[in-house]
C-alpha positions in Angstrom: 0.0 0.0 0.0 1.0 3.4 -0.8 2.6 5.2 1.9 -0.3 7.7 2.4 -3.1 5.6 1.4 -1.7 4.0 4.9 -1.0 7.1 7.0 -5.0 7.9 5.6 -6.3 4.4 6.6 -4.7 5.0 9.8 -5.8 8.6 10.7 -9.1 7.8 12.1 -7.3 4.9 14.3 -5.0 7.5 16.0 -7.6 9.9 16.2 -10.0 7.6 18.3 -6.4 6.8 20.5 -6.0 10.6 21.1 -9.5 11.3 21.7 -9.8 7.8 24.5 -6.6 8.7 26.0 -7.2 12.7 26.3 -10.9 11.5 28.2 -9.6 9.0 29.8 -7.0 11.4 31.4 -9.7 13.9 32.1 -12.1 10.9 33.8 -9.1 10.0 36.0 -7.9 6.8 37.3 -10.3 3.6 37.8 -11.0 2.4 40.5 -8.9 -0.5 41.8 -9.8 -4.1 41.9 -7.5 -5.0 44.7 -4.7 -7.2 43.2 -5.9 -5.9 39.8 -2.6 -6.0 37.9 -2.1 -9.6 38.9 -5.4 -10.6 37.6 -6.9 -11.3 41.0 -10.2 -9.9 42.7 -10.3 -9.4 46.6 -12.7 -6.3 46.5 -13.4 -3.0 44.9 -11.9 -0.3 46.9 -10.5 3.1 45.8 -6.9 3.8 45.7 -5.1 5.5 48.2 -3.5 8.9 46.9 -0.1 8.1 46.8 -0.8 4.8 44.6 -1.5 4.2 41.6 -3.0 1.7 39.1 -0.5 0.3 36.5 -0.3 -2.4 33.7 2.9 -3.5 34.3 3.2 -4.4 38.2 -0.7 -4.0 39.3 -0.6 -1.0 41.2 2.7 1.3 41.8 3.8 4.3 44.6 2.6 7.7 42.8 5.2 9.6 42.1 5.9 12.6 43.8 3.0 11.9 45.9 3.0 12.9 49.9 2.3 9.5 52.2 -0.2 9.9 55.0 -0.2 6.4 56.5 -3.2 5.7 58.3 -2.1 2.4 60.2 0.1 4.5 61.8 -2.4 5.8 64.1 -4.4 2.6 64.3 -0.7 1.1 65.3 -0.2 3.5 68.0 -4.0 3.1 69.0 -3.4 -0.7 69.2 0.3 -0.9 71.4 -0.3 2.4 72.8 2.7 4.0 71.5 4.6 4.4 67.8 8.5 5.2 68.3 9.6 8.5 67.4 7.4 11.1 65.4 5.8 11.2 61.9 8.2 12.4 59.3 7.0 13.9 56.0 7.4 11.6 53.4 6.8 11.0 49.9 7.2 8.6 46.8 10.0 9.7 45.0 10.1 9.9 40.9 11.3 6.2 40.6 8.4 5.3 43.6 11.1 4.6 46.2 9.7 5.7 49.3 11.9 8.9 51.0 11.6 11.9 53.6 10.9 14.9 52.9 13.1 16.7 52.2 15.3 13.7 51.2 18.4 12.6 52.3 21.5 13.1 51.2 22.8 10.4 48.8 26.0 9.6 49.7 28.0 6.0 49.8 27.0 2.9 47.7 23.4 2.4 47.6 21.3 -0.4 49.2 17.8 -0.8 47.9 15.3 -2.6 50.1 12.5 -4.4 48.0 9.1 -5.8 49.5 5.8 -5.1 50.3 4.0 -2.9 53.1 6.2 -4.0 56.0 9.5 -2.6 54.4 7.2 0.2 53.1 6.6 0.8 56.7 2.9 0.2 57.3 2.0 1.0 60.9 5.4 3.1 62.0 6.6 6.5 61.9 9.1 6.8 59.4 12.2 7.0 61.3 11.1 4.0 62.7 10.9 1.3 59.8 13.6 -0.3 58.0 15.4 1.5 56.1 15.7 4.3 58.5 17.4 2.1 60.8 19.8 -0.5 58.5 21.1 3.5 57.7 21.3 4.3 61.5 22.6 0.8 61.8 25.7 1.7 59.1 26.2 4.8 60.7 26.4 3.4 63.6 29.4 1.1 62.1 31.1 3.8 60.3 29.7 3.3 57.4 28.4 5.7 54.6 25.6 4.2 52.9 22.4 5.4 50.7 19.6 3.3 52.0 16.6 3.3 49.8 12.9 1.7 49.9 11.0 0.6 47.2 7.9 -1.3 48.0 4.3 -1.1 48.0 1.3 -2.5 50.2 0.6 -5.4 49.3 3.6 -6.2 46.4 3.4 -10.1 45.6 7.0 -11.7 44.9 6.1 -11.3 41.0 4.8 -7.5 41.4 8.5 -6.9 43.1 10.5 -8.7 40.2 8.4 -6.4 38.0 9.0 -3.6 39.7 12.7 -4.2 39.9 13.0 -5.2 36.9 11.5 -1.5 35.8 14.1 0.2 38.3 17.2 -1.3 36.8 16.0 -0.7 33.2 15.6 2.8 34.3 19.0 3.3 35.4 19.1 2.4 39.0 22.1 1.1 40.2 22.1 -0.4 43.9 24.9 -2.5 44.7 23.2 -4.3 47.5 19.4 -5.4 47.1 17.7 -6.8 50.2 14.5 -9.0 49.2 11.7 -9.6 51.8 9.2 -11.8 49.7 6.7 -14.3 49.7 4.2 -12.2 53.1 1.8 -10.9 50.1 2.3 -14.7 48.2 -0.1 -15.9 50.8 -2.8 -14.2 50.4 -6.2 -15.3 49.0 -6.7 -15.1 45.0 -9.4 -14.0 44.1 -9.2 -14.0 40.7 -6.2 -15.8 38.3 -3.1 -16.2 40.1 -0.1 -13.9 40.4 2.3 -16.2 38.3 -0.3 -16.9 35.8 -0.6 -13.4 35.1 3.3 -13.4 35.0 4.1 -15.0 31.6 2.0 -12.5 29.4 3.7 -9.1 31.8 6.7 -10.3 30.8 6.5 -11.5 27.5 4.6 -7.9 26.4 5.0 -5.4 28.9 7.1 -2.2 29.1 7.6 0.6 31.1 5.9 2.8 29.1 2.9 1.1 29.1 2.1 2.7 33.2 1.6 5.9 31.0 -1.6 5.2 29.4 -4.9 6.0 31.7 -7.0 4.4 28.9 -5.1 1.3 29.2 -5.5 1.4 32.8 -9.1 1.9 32.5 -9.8 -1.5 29.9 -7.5 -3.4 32.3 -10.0 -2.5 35.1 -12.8 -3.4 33.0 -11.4 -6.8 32.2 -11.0 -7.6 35.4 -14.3 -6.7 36.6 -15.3 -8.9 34.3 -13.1 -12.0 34.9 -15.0 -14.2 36.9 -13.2 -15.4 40.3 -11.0 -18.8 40.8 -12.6 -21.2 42.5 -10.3 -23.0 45.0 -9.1 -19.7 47.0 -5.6 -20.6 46.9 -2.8 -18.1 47.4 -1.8 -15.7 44.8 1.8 -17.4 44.7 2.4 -21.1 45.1 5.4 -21.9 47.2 6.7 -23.8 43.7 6.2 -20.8 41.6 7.6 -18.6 43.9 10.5 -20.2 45.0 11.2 -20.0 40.3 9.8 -16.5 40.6 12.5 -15.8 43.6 15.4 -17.5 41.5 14.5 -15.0 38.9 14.8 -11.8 40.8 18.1 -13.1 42.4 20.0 -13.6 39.1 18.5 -10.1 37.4 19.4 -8.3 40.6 23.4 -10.4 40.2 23.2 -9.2 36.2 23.1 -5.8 37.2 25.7 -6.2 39.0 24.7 -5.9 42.5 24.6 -8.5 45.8 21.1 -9.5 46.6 20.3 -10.6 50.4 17.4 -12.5 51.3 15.3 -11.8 54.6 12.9 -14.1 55.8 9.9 -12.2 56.8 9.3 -13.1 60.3 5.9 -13.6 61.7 4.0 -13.4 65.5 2.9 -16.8 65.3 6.2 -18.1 65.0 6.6 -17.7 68.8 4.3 -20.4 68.6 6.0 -22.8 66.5 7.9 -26.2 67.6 11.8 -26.1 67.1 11.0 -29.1 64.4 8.1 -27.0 62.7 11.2 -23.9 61.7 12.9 -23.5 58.6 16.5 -21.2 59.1 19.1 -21.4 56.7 20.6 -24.2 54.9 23.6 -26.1 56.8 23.4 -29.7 55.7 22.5 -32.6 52.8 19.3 -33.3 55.5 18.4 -29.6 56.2 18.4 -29.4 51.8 16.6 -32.8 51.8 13.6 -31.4 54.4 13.0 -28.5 52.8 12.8 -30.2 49.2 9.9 -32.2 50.7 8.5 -29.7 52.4 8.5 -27.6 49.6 6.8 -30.1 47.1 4.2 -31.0 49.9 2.9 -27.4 50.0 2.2 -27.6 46.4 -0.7 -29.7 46.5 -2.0 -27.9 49.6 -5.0 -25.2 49.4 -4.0 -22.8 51.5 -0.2 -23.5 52.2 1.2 -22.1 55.2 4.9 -20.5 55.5 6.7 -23.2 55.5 7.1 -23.5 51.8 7.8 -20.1 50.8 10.9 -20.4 53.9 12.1 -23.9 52.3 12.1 -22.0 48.8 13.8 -18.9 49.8 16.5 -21.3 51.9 17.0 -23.6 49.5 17.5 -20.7 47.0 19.7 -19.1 49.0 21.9 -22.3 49.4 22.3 -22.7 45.8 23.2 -19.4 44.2 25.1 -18.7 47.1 23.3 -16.3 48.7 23.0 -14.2 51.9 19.9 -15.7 54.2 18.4 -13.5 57.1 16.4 -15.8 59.3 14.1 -12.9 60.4 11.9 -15.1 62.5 15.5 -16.4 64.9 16.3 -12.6 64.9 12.7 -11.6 66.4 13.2 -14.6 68.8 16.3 -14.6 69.8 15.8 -10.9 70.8 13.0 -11.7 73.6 12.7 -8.9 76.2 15.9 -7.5 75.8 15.0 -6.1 72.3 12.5 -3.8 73.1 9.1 -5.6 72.0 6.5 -5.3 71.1 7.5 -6.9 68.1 4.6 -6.4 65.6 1.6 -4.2 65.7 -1.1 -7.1 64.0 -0.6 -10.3 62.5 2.5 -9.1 59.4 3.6 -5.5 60.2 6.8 -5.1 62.6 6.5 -2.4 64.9 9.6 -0.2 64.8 11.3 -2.2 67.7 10.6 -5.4 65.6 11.9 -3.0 62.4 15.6 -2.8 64.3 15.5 -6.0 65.2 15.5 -6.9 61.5 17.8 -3.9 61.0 20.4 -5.3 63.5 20.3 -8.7 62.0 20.3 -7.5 58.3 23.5 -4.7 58.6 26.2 -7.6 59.1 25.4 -9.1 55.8 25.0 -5.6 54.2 28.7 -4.7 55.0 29.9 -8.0 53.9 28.1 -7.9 50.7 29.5 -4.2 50.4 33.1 -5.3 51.3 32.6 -8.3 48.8 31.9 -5.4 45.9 34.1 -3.0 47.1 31.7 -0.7 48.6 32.9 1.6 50.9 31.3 -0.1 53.7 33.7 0.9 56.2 34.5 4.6 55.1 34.0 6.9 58.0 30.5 9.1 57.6 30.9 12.8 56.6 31.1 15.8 58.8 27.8 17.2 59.8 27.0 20.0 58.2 28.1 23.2 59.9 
């Protein structure tokens, strides 16, 4: 066809584009099915201001946007206290969580990935994780630009997404801290989370968060996708334990040191010695997990134990750094400052330096490993 026969055939296409983008824009966002990117359905609800719908990971941190965390005062309401006070903070241009105004970005950066507990749900900002692994560094000598991106309720898949979308963009860390697999568990109500994975991966692109009209036919597929019956989790221990070995070689191809936390839990105060999962130290310990890890498969609502046997046995074989997060939390007891958690997931900011304490030994070895300057002495304070 002749060149402008074509560009004539095609005019009324990119007109009707311009004109559903341009009133999609003025409309605004849908609605969010909760879990919407990921295919799933566990209720309408509207989105919080700083989040965002978005075809590529589900729903995303608005950029720019101030946070106003309301589980901080249900937090403090609950334990009768929240350390420290609220900080101003904000989503930065990337979506990495930040203060306002934001720190100073000095020394090699670590980058904290996960979901609404290393977001900081429930604690004032100086309180959560990153806030302390930096006070933790400083505390050691170290210079080091601690950064958070997360999200409520990221699924291992929405973070390998996400992360992948960071490091295409330019982001550098040379130390990424994982804590996956809390959001895995949850219900789906709709197709599940790695299902969803194959055809994000296979088409998507960053550019794709841009369009609100896309956004809006995403919404109005899912409304219409009927639910799964069954009401298992949104992540199978077996696909994430493939979804987790996928993050940790991208995050090794861009060069940095990933670290794998274990996401620690109040019930596990609860558990029998034989019923924990820690890191990998023998042929048996390997050989436990294995099973463990195939038996949750076939369960409907698998419980930790599987998504702990995936992330050890991960770590064992590419090598990798393993924070048992649920030892640290015990093995602190009174002497740590407890309350530990503010509900049944979130850490309060007590249970946050636990984590912090137990995380920094492996950050400045990771660091040393890349020649970070792990042990450089902090800068002056200004004036």
């Amino acid at each position: 066809m002749h060149p402008r026969k074509l560009l004539f055939a095609l005019a009324p296409l990119l007109l009707l584009a311009v004109g559903a983008e341009s009133g999609a824009r003025l409309a605004g966002d849908p609605p969010l099915l909760a879990q919407e990117g990921a295919g799933t359905r566990v209720g309408e609800r509207t989105l919080p201001p700083d989040l965002m719908p978005d075809p590529l990971v589900g729903w995303a941190p608005r950029p720019l946007a101030p946070i106003s965390d309301p589980n901080v005062a249900r937090a403090a309401a609950g334990l009768g206290r929240v350390a420290g006070p609220e900080t101003p903070t904000r989503h930065d241009a990337r979506g990495w969580r930040e203060a306002v105004p934001p720190d100073a970005q000095q020394g090699p950066q670590v980058l904290l990935v996960g979901d609404s507990s290393v977001w900081g749900s429930g604690v004032a900002w100086e309180g959560t994780l990153g806030r302390q692994l930096a006070r933790a560094a400083a505390a050691a000598g170290a210079t080091v630009d601690v950064r958070v991106g997360a999200a409520p309720g990221w699924s291992s898949v929405q973070m390998m997404l996400a992360l992948d979308r960071w490091l295409d963009g330019g982001a550098r860390p040379a130390v990424v801290v994982l804590y996956p697999a809390n959001s895995d568990q949850m219900i789906a109500r709709g197709a599940p989370d790695e299902a969803w994975l194959h055809g994000a991966q296979a088409r998507a692109r960053p550019w794709l968060g841009r369009s609100v009209a896309l956004r809006w036919l995403l919404h109005a597929r899912d409304r219409a996708r009927p639910p799964a019956d069954g009401g298992g989790p949104r992540v199978r221990p077996v696909a994430f334990a493939s979804v987790l070995r996928q993050t940790l070689a991208r995050v090794r191809a861009a060069g940095a040191v990933p670290v794998v936390l274990v996401p620690p839990s109040p019930l596990d105060a609860q558990a029998a010695p034989a019923d924990r999962v820690g890191p990998i130290r023998s042929p048996a310990d390997a050989a436990r997990c294995a099973t463990l890890l195939q038996q949750s498969h076939v369960q409907p609502r698998p419980g930790s134990l599987g998504y702990r046997c995936a992330m050890a046995l991960a770590a064992a074989a590419d090598g990798v750094p393993l924070i048992d997060g649920p030892a640290a939390i015990l093995g602190a007891g009174t002497a740590g400052g407890g309350p530990y958690f503010w509900d049944t997931i979130h850490p309060t900011a007590a249970g946050h330096a636990v984590l912090a304490a137990a995380v920094w030994p492996a950050v400045q070895a990771a660091l040393g490993a890349a020649g970070g300057a792990a042990g450089a002495a902090p800068p002056p304070a200004p004036g």
